[in-house]
N, C-alpha and C positions, 0 to 999 in steps of 0.2 A: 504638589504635595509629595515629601515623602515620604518613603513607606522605610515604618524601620523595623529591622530583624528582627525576630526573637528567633535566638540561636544559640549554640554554647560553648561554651571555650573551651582551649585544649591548652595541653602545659608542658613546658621546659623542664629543664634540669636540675637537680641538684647537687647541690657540694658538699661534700664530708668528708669527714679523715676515711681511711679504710678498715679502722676497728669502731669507726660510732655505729650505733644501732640507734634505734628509733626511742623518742624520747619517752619518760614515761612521768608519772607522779602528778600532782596535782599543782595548779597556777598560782602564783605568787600571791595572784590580786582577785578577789572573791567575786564570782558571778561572771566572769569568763569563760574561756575552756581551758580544761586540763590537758596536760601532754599528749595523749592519747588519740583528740581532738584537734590539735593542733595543725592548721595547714597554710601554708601559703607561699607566692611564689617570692615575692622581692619587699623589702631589702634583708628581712631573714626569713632563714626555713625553718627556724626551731624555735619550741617557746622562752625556751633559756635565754637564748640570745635575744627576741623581741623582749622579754623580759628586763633583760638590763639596759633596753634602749627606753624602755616606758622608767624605768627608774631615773635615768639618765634625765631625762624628760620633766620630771615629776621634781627634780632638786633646778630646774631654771637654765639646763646647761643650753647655749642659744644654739650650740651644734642639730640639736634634733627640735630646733622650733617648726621648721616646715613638716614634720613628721604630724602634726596636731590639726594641721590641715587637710582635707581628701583632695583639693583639687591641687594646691603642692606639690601633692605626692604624687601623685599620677601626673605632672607636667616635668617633675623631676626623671621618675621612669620611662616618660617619652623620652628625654634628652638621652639617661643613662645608659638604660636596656633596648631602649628600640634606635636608639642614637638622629633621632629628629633635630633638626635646627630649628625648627618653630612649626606653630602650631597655631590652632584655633579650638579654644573652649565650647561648643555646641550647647550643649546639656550638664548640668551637674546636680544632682537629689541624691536628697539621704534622708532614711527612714531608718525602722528597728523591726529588726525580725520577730517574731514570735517566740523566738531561744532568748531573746533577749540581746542580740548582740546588734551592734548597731553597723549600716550598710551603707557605701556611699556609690552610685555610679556616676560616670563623668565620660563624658561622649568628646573625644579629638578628633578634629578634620585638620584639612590641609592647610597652611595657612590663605590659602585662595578661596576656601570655602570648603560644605560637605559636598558630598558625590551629588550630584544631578539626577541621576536614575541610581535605583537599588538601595540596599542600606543609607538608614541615617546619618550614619556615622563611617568613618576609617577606621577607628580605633574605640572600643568601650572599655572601659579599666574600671573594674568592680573593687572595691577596698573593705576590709572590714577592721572593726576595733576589738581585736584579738585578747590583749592583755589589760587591758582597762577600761571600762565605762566611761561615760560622760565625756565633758571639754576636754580633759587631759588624757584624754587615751590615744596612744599613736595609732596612726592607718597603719596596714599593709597590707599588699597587693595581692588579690587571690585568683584572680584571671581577667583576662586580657582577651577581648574576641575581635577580629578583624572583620569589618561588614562585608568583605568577599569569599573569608574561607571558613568553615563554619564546621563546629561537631555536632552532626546530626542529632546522638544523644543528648546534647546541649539542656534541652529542658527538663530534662531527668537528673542531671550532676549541678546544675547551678544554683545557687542561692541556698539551695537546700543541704545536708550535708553529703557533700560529694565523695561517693563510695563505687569504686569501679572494682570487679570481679580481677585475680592476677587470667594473665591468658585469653580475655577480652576479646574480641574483635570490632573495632571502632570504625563508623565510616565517617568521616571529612567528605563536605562537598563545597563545591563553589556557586555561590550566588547567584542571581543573575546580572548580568554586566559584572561578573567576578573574574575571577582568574581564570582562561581559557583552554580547554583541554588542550592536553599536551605538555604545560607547563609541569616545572619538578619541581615535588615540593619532599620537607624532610617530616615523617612524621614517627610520632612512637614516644616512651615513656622513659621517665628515672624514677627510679626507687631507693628510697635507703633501707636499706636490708640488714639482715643482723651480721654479714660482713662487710659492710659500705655498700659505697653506691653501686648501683648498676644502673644501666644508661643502655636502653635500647631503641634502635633507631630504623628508618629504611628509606629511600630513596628511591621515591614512586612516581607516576606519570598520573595527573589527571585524566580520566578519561571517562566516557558517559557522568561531564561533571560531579564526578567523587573519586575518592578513592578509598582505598581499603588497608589497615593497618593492625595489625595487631599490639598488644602494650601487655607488661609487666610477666612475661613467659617465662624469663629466669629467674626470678626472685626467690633466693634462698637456696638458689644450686652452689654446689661446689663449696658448704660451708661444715661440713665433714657432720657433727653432730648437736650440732647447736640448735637449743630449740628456736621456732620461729615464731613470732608474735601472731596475735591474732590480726591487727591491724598492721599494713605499712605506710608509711608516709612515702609521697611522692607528686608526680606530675607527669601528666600527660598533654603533648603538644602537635601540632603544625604548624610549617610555614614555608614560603617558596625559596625555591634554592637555586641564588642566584651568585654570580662568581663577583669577588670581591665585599660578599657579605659578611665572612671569615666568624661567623656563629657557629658555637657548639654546643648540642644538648646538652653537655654535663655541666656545661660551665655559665652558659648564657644568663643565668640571674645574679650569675655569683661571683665574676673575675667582671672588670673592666672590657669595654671594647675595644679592638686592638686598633690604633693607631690608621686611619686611611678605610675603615673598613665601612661600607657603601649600610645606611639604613632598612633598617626590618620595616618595608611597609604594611605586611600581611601576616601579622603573627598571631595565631589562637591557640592561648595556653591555661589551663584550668591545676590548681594546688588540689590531688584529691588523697583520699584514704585507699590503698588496693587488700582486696578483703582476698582470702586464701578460697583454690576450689582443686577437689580431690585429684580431676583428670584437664592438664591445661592441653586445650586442642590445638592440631598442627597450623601452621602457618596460613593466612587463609586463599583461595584458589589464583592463580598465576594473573588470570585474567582480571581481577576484580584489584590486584595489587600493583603490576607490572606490566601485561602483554598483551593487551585485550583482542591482539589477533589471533589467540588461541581459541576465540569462538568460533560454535560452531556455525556452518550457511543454513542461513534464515532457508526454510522451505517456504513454500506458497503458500499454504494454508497458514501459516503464524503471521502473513502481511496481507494489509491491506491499502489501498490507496485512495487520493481523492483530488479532485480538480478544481481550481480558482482558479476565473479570470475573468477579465471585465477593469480589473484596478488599474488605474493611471501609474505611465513609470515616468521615472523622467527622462527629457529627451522628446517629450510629447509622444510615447509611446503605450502602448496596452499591455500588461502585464498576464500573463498564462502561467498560472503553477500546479505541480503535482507534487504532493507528499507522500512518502514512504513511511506505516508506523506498523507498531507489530502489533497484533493482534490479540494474538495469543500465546503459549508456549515459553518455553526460556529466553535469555537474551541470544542474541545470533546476529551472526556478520550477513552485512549484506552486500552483495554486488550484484549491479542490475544495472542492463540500460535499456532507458526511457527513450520513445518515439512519439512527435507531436505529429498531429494531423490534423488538419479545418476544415471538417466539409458544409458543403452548402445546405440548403432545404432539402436536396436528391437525394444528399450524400454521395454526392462528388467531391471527390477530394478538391481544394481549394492549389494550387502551385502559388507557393511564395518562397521565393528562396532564401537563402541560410541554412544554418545547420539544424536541422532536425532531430537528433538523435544524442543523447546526453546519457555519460556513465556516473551511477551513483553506487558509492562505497562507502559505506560505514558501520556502524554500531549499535545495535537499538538494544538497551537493555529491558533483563524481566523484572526488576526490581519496581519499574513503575510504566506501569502498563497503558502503552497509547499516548503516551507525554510528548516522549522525546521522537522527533522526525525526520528524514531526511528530505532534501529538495530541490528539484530541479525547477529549473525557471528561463521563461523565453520573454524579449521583450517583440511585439511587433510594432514593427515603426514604418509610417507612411501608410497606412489603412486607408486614414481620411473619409469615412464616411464610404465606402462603395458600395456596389452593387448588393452586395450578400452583409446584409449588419448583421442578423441574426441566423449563427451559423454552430455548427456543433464542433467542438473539441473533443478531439480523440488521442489516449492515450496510450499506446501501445509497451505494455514489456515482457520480457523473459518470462518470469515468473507470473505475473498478475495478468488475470483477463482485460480485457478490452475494458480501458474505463472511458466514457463518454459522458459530457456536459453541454446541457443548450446555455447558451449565453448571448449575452447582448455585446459587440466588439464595438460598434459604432464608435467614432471619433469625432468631435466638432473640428474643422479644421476651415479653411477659408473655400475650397473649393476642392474639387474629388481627386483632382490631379498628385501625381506621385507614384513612386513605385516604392509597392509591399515589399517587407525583408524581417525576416526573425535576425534574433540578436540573442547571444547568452548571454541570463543573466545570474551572476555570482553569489549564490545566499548559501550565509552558513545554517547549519543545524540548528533546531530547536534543543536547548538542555534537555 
């Protein structure tokens, strides 16, 4: 069964001359929205121009007949803006909001199929009929969400009408079975402002699966004395940033793909309104954007640990683990290392050789308390049933007291013979 996100998209760029400002006035075609209201990402960004493509439309011209379809449209934009070879249609519905305006979404996987674990989908492409009602109103594209990278605000800007504060701070997170910390991804906003665009971006590391970005911090600087609207149009986005991608926020919905330039598989991007606010705050802290080694070391008291073992590993082995989560307190780095120990009924320590002693570093943030873990892990291989099956595990580290577990190690095996030995075993972190 899978499981599918609800999540929310994030958005690209825009293109304009450098004297457009944002558009205004009321819609051609009654019972739509007005200028004002106006948003979306592809194939336009203004109601003017959807405007004369639904006119265009409406007189038979066969240029914009795919335009009258949602799922065209969106198999169009896979090819153009995310530059896919093929595809697979999953899902496609369309309904009518309570504005009145009519909705379509449409789920792309791979043409091999959708993902096996996590999101539904690779791609959901939301449409809406901006400029016309009924059968002859063309779609376009209003966000775009990738089922591994995801705008946490998501279910606050979607579907509804999408209004982000200028000076924002947005967190992007990755999924699970998403995008793996570490990876760069580009995330940040375009606005058209009442001197053109501005296009603000930043180039950040996932890490504690999200990351942190701020959107729309210039809007309207540097524009001497022009007043500034109360609403601006624009978009807010992410996506991974990978070499030979050759995408750019300012341009990504608006100019062609250049020639050789490698598919957007992970892009989430939302068409919203950025509404004005008195004081836009600073950038937001190094470690949630960029460095996350600027945390501070976890103390003792903000961690705590816990013991599994007894689980089959493969290789006919017994699996031993110890988690590392924080407790309580901020997020903080941690480095620590862990010491295993078996002892018997006496508590006699048990000798089996291997490596004993394992160093754990990482990350544990305070944004969600107790989730995210660290992990050390031992396999023991050749037990086989001996003398001591039921024996206590001891954990020994730096920081945390003495943690101990009774467990059953017992192994079926064919007879008792063999020699014990731990073994490391390699496990990444819990998100």
């Amino acid at each position: 069964m899978r499981r599918a996100v609800t999540a929310i998209a994030v958005l690209v760029s825009l293109a304009a001359s450098c004297t457009a400002g944002p558009e205004a006035g009321p819609a051609t075609y009654p019972g739509v929205v007005g200028g004002s209201r106006f948003a979306a990402l592809w194939p336009e960004q203004t109601l003017a121009a959807s405007t004369s493509v639904q006119q265009a439309a409406d007189q038979g011209d066969p240029e914009f007949a795919w335009r009258i379809d949602p799922v065209l449209t969106a198999e169009r934009f896979a090819r153009v803006v995310l530059g896919w070879s093929s595809w697979r249609i999953e899902l496609a519905s369309t309904w009518e909001l309570p504005s009145g305006i009519e909705i379509s979404r449409v789920w792309l996987c791979d043409v091999d199929g959708c993902p096996v674990v996590g999101a539904a989908f690779d791609e959901e492409v939301t449409l809406k009929r901006l400029t016309a009602s009924g059968e002859g109103g063309v779609w376009s594209v209003t966000d775009v969400t990738s089922g591994r990278l995801l705008l946490e605000q998501s279910a606050e800007i979607r579907i509804r009408d999408p209004h982000v504060r200028e000076g924002q701070r947005l967190d992007a997170l990755s999924t699970e079975g998403g995008v793996p910390d570490g990876t760069r991804v580009v995330a940040g906003s375009t606005t058209l402002g009442p001197c053109g665009l501005i296009a603000e971006s930043t180039t950040s590391t996932v890490r504690l699966s999200r990351v942190r970005f701020q959107v729309a911090a210039h809007v309207g600087r540097g524009c001497g004395r022009m007043a500034r609207p109360s609403v601006t149009p624009g978009y807010v986005f992410v996506y991974p940033h990978h070499r030979g991608m050759a995408t750019d926020p300012a341009t990504l919905f608006t100019q062609p793909r250049p020639d050789g330039s490698t598919p957007i598989l992970d892009l989430t991007a939302i068409a919203v309104r950025f509404t004005p606010r008195d004081e836009v705050p600073g950038p937001p802290p190094s470690w949630r954007s960029r460095d996350p080694s600027t945390l501070p070391a976890c103390r003792p008291e903000q961690l705590e640990g816990a013991i599994g073992a007894g689980r089959a590993v493969p290789g006919f082995g017994v699996g031993v683990f110890f988690a590392v989560r924080r407790a309580s307190g901020p997020a903080c780095h941690v480095v620590i290392h862990v010491r295993l120990a078996l002892l018997d009924e006496a508590g006699t320590r048990i000798a089996v050789p291997g490596p004993h002693t394992q160093r754990l570093e990482g990350y544990l943030p305070g944004y969600v308390p107790g989730t995210r873990a660290l992990y050390a892990g031992w396999g023991l291989f050749g037990w086989c049933g001996r003398d001591h099956d039921e024996i206590a595990v001891s954990v020994r580290t730096e920081n945390l007291t003495t943690r101990q577990a009774d467990t059953y190690l017992a192994q079926w095996c064919t007879s008792r013979a063999g020699h014990p030995r731990l073994e490391v075993l390699e496990l990444d972190p819990t998100p």
